[in-house]
N, CA, C and O atoms as CSV, one atom per row, in Angstrom:
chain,resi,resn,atom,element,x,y,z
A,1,UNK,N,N,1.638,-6.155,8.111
A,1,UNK,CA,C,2.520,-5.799,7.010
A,1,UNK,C,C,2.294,-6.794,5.882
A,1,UNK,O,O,2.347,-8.004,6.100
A,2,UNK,N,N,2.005,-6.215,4.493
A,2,UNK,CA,C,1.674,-7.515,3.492
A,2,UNK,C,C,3.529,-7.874,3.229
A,2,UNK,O,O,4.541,-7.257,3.562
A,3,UNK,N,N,3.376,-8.722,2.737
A,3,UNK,CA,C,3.992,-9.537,2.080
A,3,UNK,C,C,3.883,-10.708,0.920
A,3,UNK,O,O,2.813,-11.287,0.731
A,4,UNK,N,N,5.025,-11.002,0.186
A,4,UNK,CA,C,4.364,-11.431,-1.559
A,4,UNK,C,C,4.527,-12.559,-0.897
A,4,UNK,O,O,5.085,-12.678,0.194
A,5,UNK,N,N,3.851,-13.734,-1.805
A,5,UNK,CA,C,3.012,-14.798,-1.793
A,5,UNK,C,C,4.103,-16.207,-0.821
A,5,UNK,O,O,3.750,-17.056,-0.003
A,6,UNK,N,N,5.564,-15.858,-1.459
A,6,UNK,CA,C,6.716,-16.416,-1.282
A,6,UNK,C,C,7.311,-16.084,0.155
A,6,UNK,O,O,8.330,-16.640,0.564
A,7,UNK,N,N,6.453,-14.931,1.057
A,7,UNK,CA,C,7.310,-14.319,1.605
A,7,UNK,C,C,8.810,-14.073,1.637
A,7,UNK,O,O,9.598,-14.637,2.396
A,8,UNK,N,N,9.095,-13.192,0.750
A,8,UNK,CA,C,10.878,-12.748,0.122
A,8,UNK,C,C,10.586,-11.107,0.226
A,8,UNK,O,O,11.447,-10.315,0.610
A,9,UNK,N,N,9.271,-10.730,-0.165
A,9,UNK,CA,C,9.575,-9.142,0.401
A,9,UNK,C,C,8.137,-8.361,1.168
A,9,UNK,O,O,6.941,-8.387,0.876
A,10,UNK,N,N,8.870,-7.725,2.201
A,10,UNK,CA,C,7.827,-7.085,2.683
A,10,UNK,C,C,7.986,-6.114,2.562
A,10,UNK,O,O,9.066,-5.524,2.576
A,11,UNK,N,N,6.472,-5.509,2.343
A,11,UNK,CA,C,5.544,-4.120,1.929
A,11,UNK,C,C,5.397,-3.330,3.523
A,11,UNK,O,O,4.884,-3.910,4.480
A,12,UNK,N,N,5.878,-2.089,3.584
A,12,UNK,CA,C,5.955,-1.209,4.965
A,12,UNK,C,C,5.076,0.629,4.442
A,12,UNK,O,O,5.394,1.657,3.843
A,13,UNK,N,N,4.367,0.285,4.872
A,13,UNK,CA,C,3.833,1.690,4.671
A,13,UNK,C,C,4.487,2.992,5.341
A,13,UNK,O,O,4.264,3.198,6.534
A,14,UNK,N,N,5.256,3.841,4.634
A,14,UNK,CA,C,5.878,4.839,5.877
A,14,UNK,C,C,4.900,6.246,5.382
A,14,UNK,O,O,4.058,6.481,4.516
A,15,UNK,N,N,5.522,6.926,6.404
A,15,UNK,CA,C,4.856,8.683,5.558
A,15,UNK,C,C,5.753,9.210,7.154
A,15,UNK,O,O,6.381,8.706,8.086
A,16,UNK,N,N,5.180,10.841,6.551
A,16,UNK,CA,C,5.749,12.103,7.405
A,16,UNK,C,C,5.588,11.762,9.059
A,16,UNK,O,O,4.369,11.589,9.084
A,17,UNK,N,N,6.053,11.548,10.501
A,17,UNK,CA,C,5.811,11.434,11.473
A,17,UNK,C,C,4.326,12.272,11.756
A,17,UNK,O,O,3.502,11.862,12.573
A,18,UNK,N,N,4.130,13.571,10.896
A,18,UNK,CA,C,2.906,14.083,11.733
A,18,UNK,C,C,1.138,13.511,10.927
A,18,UNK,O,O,-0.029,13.697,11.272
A,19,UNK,N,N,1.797,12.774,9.747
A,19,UNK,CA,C,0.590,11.797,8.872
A,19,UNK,C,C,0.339,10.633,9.966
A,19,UNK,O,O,-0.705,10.342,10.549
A,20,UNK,N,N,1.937,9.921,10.084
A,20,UNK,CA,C,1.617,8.779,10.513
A,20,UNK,C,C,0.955,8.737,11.944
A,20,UNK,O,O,0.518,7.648,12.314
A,21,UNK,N,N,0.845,9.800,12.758
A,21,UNK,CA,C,0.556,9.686,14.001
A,21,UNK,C,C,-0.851,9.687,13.895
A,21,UNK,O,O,-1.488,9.210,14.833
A,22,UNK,N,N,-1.525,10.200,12.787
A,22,UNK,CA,C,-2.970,9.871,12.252
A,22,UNK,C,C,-3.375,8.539,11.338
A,22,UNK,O,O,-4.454,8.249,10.820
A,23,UNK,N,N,-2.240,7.917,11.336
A,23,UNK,CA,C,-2.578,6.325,10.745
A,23,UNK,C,C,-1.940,6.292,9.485
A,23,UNK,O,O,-1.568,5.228,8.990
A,24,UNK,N,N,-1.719,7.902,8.674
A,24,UNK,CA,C,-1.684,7.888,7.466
A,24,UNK,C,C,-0.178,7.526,7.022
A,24,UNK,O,O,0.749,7.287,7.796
A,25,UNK,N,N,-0.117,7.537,5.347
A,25,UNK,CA,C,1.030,6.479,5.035
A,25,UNK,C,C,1.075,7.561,3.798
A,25,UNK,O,O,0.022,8.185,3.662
A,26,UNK,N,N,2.082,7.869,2.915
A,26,UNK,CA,C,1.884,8.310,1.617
A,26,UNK,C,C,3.073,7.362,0.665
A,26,UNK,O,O,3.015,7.411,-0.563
A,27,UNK,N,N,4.089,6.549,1.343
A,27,UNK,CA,C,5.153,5.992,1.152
A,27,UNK,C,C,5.079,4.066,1.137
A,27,UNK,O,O,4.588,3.612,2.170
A,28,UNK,N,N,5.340,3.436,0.510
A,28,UNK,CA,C,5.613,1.921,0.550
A,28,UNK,C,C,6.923,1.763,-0.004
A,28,UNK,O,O,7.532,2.061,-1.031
A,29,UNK,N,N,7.189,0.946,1.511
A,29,UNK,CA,C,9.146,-0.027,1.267
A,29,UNK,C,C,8.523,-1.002,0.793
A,29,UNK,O,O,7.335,-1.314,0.880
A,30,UNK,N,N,9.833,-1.727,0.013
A,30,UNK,CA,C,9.595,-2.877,-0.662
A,30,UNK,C,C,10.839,-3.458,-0.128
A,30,UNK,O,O,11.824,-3.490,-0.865
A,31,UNK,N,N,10.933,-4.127,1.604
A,31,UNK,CA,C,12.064,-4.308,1.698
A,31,UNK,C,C,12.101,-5.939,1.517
A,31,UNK,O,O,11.050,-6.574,1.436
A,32,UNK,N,N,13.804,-6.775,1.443
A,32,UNK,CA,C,13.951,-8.098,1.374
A,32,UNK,C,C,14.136,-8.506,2.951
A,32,UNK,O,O,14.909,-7.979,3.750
A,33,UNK,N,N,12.957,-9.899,3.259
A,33,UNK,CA,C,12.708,-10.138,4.545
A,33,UNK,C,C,13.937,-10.843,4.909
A,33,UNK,O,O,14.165,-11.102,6.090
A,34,UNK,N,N,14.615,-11.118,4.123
A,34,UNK,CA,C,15.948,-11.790,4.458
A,34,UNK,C,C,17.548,-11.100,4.946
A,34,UNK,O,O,18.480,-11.443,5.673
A,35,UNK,N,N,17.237,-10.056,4.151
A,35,UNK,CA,C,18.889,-9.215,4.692
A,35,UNK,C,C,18.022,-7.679,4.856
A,35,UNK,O,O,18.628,-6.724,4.371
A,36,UNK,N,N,16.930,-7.432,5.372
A,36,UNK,CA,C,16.543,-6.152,4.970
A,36,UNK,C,C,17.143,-4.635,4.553
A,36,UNK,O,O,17.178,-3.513,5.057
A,37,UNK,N,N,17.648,-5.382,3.162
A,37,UNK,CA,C,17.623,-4.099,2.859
A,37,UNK,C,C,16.585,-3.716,1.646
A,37,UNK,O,O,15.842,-4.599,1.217
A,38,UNK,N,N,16.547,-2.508,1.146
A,38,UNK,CA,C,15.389,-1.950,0.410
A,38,UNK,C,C,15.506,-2.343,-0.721
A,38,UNK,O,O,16.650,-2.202,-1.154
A,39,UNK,N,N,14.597,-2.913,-1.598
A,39,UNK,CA,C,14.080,-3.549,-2.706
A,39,UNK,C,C,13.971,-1.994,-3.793
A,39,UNK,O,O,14.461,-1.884,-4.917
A,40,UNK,N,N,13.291,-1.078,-3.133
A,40,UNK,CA,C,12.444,-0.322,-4.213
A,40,UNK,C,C,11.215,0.762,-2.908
A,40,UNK,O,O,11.182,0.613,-1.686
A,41,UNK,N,N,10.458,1.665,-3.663
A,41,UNK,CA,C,9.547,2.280,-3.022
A,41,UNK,C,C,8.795,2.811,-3.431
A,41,UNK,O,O,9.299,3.250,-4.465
A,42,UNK,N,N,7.830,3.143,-3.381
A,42,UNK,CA,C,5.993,3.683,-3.929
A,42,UNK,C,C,5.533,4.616,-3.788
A,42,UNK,O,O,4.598,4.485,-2.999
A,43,UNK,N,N,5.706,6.141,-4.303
A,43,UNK,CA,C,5.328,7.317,-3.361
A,43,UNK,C,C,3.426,7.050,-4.127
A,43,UNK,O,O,3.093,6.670,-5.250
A,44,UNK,N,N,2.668,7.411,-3.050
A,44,UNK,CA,C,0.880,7.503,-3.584
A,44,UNK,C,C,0.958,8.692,-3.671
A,44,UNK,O,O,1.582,9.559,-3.060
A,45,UNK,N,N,-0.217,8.666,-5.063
A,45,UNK,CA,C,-0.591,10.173,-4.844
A,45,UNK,C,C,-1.288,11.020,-3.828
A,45,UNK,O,O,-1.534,12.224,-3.896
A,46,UNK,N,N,-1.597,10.052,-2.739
A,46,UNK,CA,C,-2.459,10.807,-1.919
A,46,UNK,C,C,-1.951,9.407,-0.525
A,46,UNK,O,O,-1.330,8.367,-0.745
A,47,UNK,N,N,-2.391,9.817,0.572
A,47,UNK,CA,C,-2.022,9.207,1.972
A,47,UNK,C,C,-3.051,8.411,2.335
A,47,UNK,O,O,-4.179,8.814,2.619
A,48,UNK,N,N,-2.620,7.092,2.330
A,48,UNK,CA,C,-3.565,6.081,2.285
A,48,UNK,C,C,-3.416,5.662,4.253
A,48,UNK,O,O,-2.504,5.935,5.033
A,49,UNK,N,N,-4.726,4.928,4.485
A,49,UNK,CA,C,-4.692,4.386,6.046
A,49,UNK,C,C,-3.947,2.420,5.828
A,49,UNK,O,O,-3.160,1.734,6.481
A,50,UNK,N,N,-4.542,2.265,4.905
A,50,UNK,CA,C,-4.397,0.907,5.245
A,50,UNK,C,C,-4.218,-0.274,3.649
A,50,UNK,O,O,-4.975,-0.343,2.680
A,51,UNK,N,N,-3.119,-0.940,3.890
A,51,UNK,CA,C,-2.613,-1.608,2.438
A,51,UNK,C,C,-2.780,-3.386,2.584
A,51,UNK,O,O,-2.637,-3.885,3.700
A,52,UNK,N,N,-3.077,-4.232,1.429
A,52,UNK,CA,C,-3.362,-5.191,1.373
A,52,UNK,C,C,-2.511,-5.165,-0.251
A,52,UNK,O,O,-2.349,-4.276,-1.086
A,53,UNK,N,N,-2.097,-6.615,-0.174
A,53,UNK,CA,C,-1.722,-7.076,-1.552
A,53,UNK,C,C,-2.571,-8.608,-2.142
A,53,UNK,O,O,-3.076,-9.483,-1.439
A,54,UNK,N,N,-2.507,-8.541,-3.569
A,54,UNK,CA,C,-3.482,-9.372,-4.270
A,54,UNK,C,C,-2.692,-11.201,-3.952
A,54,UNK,O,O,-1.505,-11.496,-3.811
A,55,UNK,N,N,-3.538,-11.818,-3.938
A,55,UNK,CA,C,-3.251,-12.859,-3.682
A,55,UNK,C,C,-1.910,-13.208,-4.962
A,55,UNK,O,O,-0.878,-13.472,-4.346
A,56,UNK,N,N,-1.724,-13.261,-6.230
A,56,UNK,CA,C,-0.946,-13.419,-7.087
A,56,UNK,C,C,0.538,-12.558,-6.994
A,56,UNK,O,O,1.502,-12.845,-7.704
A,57,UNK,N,N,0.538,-11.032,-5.604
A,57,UNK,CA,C,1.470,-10.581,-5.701
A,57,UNK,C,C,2.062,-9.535,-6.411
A,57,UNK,O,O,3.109,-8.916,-6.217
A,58,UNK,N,N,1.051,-9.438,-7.416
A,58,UNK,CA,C,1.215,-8.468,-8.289
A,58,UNK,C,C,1.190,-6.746,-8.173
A,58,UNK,O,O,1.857,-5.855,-8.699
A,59,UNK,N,N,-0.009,-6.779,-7.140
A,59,UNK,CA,C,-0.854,-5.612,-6.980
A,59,UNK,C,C,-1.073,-5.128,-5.571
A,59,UNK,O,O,-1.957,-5.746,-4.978
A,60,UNK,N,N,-0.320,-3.915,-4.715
A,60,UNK,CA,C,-0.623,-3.191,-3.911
A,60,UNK,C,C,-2.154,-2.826,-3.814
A,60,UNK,O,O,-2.612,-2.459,-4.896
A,61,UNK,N,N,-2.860,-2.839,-2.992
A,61,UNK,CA,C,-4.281,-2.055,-2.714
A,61,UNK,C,C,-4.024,-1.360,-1.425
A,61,UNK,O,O,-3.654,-1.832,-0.350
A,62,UNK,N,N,-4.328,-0.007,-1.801
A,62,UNK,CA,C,-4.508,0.807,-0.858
A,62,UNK,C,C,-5.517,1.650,-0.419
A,62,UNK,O,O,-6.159,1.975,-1.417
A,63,UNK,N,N,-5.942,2.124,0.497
A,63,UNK,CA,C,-7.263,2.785,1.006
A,63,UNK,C,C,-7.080,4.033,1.503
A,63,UNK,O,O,-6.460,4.347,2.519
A,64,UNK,N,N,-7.651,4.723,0.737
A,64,UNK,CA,C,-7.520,6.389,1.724
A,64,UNK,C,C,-9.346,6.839,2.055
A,64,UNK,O,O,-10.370,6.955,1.382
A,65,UNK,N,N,-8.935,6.981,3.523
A,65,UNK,CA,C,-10.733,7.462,3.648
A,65,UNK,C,C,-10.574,9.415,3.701
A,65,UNK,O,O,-11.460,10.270,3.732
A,66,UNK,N,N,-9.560,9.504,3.694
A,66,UNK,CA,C,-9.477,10.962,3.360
A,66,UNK,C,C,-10.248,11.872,2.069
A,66,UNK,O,O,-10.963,12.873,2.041
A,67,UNK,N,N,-9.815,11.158,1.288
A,67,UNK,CA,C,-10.490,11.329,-0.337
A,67,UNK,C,C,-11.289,10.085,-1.024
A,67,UNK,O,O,-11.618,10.139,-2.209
A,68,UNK,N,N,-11.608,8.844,-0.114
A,68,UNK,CA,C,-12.636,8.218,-0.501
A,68,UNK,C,C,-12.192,7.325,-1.473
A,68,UNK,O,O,-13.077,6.798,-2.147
A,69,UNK,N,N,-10.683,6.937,-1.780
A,69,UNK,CA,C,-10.178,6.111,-2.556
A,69,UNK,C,C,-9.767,5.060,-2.486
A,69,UNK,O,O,-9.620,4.529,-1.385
A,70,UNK,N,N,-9.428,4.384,-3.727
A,70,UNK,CA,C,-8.653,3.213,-3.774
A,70,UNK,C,C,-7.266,3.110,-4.493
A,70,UNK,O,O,-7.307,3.175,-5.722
A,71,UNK,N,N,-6.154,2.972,-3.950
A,71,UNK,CA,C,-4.709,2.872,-4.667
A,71,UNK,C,C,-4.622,1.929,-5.108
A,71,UNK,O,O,-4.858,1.018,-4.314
A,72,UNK,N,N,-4.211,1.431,-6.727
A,72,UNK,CA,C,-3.531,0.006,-7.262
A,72,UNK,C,C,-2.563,0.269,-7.630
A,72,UNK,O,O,-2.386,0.925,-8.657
A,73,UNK,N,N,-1.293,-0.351,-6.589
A,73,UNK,CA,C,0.227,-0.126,-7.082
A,73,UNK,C,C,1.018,-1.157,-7.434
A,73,UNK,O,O,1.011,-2.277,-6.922
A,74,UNK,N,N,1.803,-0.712,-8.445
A,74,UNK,CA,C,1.965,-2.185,-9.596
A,74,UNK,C,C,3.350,-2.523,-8.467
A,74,UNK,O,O,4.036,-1.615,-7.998
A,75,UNK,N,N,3.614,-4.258,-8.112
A,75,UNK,CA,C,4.522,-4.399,-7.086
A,75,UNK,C,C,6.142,-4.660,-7.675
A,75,UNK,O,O,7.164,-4.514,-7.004
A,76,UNK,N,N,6.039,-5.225,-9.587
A,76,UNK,CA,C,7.158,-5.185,-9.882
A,76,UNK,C,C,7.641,-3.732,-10.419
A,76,UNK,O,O,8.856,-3.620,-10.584
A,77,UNK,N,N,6.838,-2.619,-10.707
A,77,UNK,CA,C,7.388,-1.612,-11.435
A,77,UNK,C,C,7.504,-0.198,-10.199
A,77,UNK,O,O,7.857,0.973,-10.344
A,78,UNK,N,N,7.022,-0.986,-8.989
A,78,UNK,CA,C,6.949,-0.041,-7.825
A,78,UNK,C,C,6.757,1.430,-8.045
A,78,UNK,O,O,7.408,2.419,-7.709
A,79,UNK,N,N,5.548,1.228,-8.784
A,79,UNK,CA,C,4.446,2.350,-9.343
A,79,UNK,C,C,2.907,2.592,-8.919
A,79,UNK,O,O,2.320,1.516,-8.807
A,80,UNK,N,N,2.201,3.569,-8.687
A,80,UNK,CA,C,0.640,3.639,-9.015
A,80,UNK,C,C,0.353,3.368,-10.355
A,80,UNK,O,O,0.874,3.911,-11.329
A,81,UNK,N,N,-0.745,2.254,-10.352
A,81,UNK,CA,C,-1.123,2.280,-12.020
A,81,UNK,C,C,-2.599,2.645,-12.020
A,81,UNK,O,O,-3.231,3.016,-13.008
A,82,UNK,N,N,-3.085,2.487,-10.738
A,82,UNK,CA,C,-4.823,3.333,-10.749
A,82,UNK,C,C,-5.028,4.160,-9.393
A,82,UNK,O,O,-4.317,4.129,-8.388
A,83,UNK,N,N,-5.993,4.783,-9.590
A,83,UNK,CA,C,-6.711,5.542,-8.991
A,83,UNK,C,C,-8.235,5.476,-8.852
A,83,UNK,O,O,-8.878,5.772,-9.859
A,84,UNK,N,N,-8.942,5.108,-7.675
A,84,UNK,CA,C,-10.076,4.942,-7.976
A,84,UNK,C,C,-10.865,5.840,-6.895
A,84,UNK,O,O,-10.603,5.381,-5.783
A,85,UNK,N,N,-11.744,6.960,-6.799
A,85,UNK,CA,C,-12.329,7.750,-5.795
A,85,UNK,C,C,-13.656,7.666,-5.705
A,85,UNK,O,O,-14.296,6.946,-6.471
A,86,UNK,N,N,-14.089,8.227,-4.976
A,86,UNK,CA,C,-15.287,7.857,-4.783
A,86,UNK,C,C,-16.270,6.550,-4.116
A,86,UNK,O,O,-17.334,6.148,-4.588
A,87,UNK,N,N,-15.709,6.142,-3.135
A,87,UNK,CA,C,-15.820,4.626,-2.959
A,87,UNK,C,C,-16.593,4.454,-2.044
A,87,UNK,O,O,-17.114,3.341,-2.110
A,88,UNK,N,N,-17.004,5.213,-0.975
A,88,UNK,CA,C,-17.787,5.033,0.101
A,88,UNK,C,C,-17.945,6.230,1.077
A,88,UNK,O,O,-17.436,7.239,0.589
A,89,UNK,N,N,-18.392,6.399,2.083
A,89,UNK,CA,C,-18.035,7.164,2.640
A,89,UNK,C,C,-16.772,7.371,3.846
A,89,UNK,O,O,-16.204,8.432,4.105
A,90,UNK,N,N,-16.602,6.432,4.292
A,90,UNK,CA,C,-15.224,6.465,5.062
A,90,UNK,C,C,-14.275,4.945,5.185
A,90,UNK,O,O,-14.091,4.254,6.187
A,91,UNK,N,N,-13.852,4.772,3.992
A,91,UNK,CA,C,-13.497,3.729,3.522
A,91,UNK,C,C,-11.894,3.489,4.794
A,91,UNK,O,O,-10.955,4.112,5.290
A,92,UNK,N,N,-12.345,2.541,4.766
A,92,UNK,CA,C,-10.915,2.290,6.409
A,92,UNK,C,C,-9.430,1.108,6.079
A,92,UNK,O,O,-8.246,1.077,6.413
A,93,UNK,N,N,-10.672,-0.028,4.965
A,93,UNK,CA,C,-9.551,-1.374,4.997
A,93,UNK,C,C,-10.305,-1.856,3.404
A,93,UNK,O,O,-11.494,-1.714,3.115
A,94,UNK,N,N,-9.356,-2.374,2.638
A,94,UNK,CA,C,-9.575,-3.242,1.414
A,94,UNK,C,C,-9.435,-5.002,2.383
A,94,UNK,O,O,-8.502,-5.079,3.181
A,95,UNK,N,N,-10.091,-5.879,2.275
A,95,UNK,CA,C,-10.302,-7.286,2.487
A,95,UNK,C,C,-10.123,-7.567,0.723
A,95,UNK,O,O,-10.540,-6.739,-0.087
A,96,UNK,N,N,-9.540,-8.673,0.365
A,96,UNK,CA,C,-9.376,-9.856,-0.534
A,96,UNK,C,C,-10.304,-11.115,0.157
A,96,UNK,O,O,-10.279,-11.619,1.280
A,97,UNK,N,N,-10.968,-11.326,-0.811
A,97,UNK,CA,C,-12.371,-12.414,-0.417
A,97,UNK,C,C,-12.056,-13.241,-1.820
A,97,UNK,O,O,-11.706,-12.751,-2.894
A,98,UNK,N,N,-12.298,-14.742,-1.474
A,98,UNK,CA,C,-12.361,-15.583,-2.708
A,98,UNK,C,C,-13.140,-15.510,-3.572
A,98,UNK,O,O,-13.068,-16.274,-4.534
């Protein structure tokens, strides 16, 4: 589960029970690790497998190997702000490398 830099909130990928039983996610909580309750939430345009956040906190990355994409979801406006397709052929996990 990511979490921002401070650990104060964690990022939960949810989606439909019959997505998630295939890994998939179309949903991000933004809950507070301290009293959990919900911060905010992220619908994607499309059902991602697997989420990473930017070292600064700013920026959701998400991966869908369904449609070959990449999600960038903004973490204070708990929005998509890109879309990127075409990325590989069965794209599984985003890694952050120095």
């Amino acid at each position: 589960v990511p979490r921002s830099p401070d650990a104060k909130i964690l990022y939960i990928a949810v989606g439909r029970l019959s997505e998630r039983s295939t890994g998939m996610a179309d949903r991000i909580l933004a809950i507070d690790a301290m009293t959990g309750r919900q911060l905010g939430s992220i619908k994607t345009s499309h059902p991602f497998w697997s989420l990473t956040i930017s070292r600064d906190g700013r920026n959701l990355y998400a991966v869908g190997s369904e449609h070959k994409e990449l999600l960038i979801l903004d973490t204070t406006r708990y929005e998509e702000i890109r879309h990127i397709s075409g990325i590989g052929l069965n794209p599984a996990r985003a890694v952050l490398v120095p």
